[in-house]
N, C-alpha and C positions, 0 to 999 in steps of 0.2 A: 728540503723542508726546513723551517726554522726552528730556531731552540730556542725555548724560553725558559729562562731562570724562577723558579720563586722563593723564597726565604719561609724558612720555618724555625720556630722556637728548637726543634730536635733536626736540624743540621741542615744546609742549603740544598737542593736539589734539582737537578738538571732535567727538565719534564718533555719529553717526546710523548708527539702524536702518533699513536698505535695503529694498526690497519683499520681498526672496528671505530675509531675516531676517539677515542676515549684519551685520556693523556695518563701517562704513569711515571713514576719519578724513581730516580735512580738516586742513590744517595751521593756526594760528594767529599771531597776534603773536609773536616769539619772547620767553619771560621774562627776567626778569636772573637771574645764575647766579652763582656764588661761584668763582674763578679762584684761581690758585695760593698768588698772596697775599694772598686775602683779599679785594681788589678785587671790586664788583661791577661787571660788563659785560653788556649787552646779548647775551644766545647765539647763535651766528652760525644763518642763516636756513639751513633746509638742508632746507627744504620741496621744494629742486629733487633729486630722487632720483635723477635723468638723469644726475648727478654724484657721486663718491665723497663720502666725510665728506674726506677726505685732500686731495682737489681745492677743495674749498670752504675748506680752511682757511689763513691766510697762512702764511707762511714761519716766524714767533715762536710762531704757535700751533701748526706741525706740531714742532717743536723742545721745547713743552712739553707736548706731547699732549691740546691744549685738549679735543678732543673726548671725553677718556677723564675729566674731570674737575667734570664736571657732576651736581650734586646737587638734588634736591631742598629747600625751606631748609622743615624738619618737627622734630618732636622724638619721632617715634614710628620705628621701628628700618624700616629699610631693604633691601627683598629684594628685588636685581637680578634682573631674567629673563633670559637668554641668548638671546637670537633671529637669525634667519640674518642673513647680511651684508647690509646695504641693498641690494648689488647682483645677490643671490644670485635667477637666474632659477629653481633648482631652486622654490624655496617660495615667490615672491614673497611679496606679505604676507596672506597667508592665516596665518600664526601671531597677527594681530591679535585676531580672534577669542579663541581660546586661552591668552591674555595676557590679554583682558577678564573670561576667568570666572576666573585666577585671582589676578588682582588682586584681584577682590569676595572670595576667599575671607580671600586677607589683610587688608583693609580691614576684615573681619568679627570678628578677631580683635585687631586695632590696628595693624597693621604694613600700612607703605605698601609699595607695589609700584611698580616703576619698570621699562623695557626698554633693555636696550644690545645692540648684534650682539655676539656671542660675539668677535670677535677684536680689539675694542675694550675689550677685559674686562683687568683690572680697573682701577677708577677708584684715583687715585693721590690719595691721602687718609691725612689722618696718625689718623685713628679707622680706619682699612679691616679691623680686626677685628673692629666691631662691624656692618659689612655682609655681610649672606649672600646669593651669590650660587647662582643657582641654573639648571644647564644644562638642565633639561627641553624645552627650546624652541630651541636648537640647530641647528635643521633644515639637511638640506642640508651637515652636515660632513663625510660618506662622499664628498663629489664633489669635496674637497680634505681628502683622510684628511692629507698630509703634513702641511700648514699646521695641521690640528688636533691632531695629535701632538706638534708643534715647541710648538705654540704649549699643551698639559697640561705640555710636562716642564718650561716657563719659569714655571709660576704659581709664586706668592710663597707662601712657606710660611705668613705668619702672616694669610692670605688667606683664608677659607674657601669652600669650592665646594661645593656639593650638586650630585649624585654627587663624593667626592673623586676627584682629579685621578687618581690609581692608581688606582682604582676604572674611572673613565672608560676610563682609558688597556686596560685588562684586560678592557674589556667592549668595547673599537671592533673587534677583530677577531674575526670570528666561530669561530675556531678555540678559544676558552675549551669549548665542548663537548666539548671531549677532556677536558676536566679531568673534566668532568660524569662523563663518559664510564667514566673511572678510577676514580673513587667509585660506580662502579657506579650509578650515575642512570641512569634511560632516555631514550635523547635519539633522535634519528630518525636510522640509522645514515648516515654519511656520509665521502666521502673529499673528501680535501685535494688539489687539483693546481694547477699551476703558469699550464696553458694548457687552451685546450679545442680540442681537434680529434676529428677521425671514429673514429681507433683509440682515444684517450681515453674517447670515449663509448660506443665495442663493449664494452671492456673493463668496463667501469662497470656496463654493462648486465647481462655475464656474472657480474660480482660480485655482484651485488643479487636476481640472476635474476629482473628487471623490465626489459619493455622498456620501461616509464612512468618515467620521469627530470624530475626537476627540475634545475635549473644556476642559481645564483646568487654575484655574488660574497664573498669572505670579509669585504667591508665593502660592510655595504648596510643599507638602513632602504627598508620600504612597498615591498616587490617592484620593486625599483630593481632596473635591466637582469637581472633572472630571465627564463628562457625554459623550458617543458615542452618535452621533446625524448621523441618516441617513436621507439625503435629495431628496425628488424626489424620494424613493425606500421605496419598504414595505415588501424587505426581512430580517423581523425581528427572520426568525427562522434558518436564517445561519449566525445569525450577532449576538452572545450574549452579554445580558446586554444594546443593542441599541435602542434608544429612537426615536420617531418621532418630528420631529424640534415642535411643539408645546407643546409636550410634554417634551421636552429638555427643552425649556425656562422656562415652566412650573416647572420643577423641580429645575433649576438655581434659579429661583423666590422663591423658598422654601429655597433653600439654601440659600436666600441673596447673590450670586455672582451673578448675570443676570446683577447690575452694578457695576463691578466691573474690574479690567485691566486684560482680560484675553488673554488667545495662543488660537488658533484654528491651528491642524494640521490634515493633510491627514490618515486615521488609516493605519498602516503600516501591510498588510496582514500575514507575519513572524512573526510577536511577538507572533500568534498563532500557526503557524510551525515549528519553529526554537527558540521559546522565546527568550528574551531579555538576553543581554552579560553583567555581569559588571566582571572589571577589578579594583583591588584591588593594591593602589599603595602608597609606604610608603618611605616618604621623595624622592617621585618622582622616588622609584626604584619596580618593578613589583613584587609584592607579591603569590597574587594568583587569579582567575579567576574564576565565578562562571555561570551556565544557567541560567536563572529564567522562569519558565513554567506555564501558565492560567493553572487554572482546565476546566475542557470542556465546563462549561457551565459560562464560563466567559471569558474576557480580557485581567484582570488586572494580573499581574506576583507577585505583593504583597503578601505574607502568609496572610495577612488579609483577604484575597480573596478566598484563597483557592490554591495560587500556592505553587509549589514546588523547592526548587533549590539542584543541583547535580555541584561536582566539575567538573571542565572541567583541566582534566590532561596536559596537552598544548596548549594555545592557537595559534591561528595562528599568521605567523607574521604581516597580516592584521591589526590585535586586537589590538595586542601588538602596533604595530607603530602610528593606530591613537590614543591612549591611551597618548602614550607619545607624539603626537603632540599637543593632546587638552591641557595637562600638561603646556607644553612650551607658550599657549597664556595667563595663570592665569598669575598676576599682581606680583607673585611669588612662588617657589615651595611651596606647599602646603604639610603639616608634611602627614597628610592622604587623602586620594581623593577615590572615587565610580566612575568609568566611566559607566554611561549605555550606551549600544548599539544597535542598532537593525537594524536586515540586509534587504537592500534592494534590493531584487529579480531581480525588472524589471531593475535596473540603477548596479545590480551586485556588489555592496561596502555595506559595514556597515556603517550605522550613528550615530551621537551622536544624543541619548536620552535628557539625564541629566547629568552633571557634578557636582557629590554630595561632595559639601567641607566642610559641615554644620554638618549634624548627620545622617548621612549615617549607615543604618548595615551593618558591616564588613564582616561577613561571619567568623568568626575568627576559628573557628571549622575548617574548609576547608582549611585554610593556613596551608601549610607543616608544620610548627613549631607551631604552635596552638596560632599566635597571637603574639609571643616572639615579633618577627621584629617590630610590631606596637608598643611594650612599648617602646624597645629601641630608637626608634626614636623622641618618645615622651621626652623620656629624657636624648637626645643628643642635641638636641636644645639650645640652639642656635651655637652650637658647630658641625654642618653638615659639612665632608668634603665635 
């Protein structure tokens, strides 16, 4: 089997392919690094992950944010990946994977890839114009939305971010679908509420005239605490994974979202028939296109879940044009974008789901060129014809 190396801001790491095909990285010697002035130093060892970056570091080096400073020593351009917090239980390291395919894409084009946790970002560097950083890999920032807001409205202007930091910031809460919504886009209709209790979900129900209800909250990624909630109906065994509204709030209550700002929409009968569309689109030009399918005894189109996605060799030009209409209401062309979609039967149009400009999966396997398009664009920026 081969071994392949890859470089990380928290220490080099020697990555084997596991039985289940997954890769998993071992930690190595730590290398010498280049430090504020210049000095080379040995990079503190931080292979123990039981511990923060913050906890590992002395008193001098939390003072000059040693960990945020570490570069690779290359002469080919530089594109940080954003991945969740070292400590962040939401994703553990499972973004490693994800990081590995698209490192090779950049490699492929001459630009080294490098990962730092997103709130470690950005490295304090007197070139940091010439690094592009890039948030796709994120994961896990909806389970401290504040910290991730505090921490877009502080980045450095002359910093670049792919997705820009406005951009980010306009896309974290799920309520940008109203905008959609005003522009006359078709999105899956939905109301905005504060909390979720039993009259909330009557009335929800009354409105929609569906007693099949979705609930998730206004800031969520991969069916993060969503619950089906059927109202007035106790067909629980053609409805999978559907909860009884006591039971719904019940479980919101465990989850801690029951107060909290959430969507409540109609379930849309196709996401079981037809699964869910995403459209894959790079520097606002159409990529590739992909199904995503419930396993049967479920909902959700997530692999977390159990779904499956198959490329979709042309899409229609349906896809294609609302794809690119929802494009045109963003605050501006976004470097990478996920269009979800899902069709509706009785009103005969597709809707938009979500508008994923955060850390969307690419599907990058599935794009004709295996991803090329998305390095490129990543670092052509700011330079887009």
């Amino acid at each position: 089997m081969t071994k392949r190396t890859s470089f990380s801001p928290f220490g080099e790491s020697n990555l084997n392919g596991n039985k289940d095909g997954r890769n998993i990285h071992t930690c190595a010697t730590p290398p010498f690094v280049q430090t504020i002035n210049g000095a080379e130093e040995p990079q503190m060892d931080t292979c123990n992950t039981n511990k923060s970056v913050d906890d590992l570091a002395t008193k001098e080096e939390k003072k000059m944010i040693i960990p945020s400073l570490i570069l690779p020593k290359t002469d080919k351009p530089i594109v940080v990946i954003l991945t969740p917090e070292l400590n962040d239980t939401y994703s553990g390291d499972s973004w490693r994977f994800s990081f590995d395919q698209l490192a090779a894409k950049f490699q492929m084009i001459g630009a080294h890839a490098i990962s730092l946790p997103w709130p470690k970002a950005p490295i304090i560097h007197n070139s940091s114009s010439s690094i592009r950083y890039v948030a796709n890999l994120a994961w896990g920032y909806h389970t401290i939305v504040d910290r991730w807001t505090k921490w877009l409205h502080s980045w450095p202007k002359d910093t670049i971010l792919i997705n820009s930091p406005s951009l980010l910031l306009w896309n974290t809460r799920k309520t940008y679908l109203k905008e959609l919504e005003k522009a006359n886009i078709s999105v899956i209709p939905t109301l905005y509420v504060e909390q979720i209790d039993e009259k909330i979900l009557n009335d929800a129900a009354a409105h929609f005239s569906s007693s099949d209800l979705i609930v998730k909250p206004q800031v969520s990624a991969s069916g993060f605490n969503m619950v089906r909630v059927l109202v007035g109906s106790s067909d629980f065994a053609s409805s999978p994974k559907s909860l009884s509204v006591t039971a719904a709030i019940d479980e919101l209550i465990r989850l801690g979202a029951a107060q909290s700002a959430s969507m409540i929409q109609p379930f849309m009968p196709d996401v079981i028939r037809e699964g869910e569309v995403s459209v894959l689109m790079f520097a606002g030009r159409l990529s590739h296109a992909v199904r995503k399918c419930a396993s049967p005894d479920d909902y959700r189109v997530q692999h977390e879940y159990g779904g499956i996605a198959t490329v979709i060799d042309q899409p229609s030009a349906e896809i294609i044009e609302l794809a690119h209409a929802s494009l045109a209401i963003c605050p501006e062309t976004p470097i990478y974008a996920r269009i979800d979609m899902i069709h509706d039967h009785l009103n005969r149009r597709w809707c938009i789901s979500e508008l994923e400009l955060i850390e969307p999966y690419l599907f990058l396997n599935e794009a004709p060129d295996g991803g090329l398009t998305f390095a490129r664009a990543i670092m052509q920026f700011p330079y887009l014809s």
